[in-house]
N, C-alpha and C positions, 0 to 999 in steps of 0.2 A: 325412423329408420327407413323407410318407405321410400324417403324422398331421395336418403343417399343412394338406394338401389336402383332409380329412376335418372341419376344422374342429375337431379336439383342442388342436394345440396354436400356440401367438401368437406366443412368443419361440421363436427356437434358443440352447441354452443350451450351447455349442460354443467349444472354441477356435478361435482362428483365429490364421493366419499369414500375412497378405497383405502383398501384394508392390505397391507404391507411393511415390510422393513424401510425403513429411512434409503436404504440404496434403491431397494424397489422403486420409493415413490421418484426419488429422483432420475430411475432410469423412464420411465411410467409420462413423469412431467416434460422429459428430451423427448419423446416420441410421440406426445404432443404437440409438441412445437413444428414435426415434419408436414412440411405444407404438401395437401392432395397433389399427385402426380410425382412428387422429389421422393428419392431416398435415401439411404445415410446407412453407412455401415455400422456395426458392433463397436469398429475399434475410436469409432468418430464420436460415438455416444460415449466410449469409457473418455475420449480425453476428453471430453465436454462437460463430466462431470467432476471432470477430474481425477480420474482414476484408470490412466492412461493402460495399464495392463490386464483392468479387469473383462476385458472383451467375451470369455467363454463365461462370465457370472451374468453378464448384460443378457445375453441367449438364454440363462436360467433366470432369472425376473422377467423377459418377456413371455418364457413358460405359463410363467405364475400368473398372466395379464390375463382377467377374469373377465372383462370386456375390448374383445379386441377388436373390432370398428372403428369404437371410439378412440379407445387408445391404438393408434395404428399401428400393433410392431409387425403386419404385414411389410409396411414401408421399409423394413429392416432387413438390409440385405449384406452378402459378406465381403471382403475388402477389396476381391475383384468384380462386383459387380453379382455374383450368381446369387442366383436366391437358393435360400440356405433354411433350415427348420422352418416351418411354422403348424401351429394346431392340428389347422385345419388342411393341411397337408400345401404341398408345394404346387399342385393345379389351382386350389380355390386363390393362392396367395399370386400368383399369375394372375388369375382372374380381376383379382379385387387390383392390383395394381396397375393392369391395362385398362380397366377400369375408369380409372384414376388419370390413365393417361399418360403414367410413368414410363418412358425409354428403359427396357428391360430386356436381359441375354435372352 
């Protein structure tokens, strides 16, 4: 974890065994996939998983994301760009995303 804070390292490259609904994991698995610095809105994750109108249930699964580091849904932002909910409030999710290196409102 250290090393992501020092800006070594992007991805964790980790098993994981989380504990969720079938929609969970596959919102959990898409936000995964957002590579350090990029980010992808609610409504980009529902069509990508296929569930084009679920966008405010995607916001409740990233709720639920019990490591969010690794599972970035900091990277989750809303259809105009603004950063929108996170845990850990909207300055750390700034932080972690400039961070990161992301072009951000």
């Amino acid at each position: 974890m250290a090393a992501y804070f020092v800006g070594k390292l992007k991805k964790f490259n980790l098993p994981l065994a989380v504990r969720g609904t079938d929609f969970q994991k596959a919102v959990w698995n898409t936000m995964l996939k957002i590579p350090a610095g990029k980010t992808m809105s609610y409504g980009e994750i529902a069509r990508k998983i296929k569930r084009p109108r679920a966008f405010r249930a995607i916001g409740q699964a990233s709720h639920h994301n019990n490591i969010p580091i690794v599972i970035p849904c900091h990277r989750v932002v809303g259809s105009n760009g603004d950063l929108t909910g996170y845990g850990g409030g909207i300055s750390r999710k700034k932080w972690l995303l400039s961070h990161e290196g992301a072009a951000i409102k």
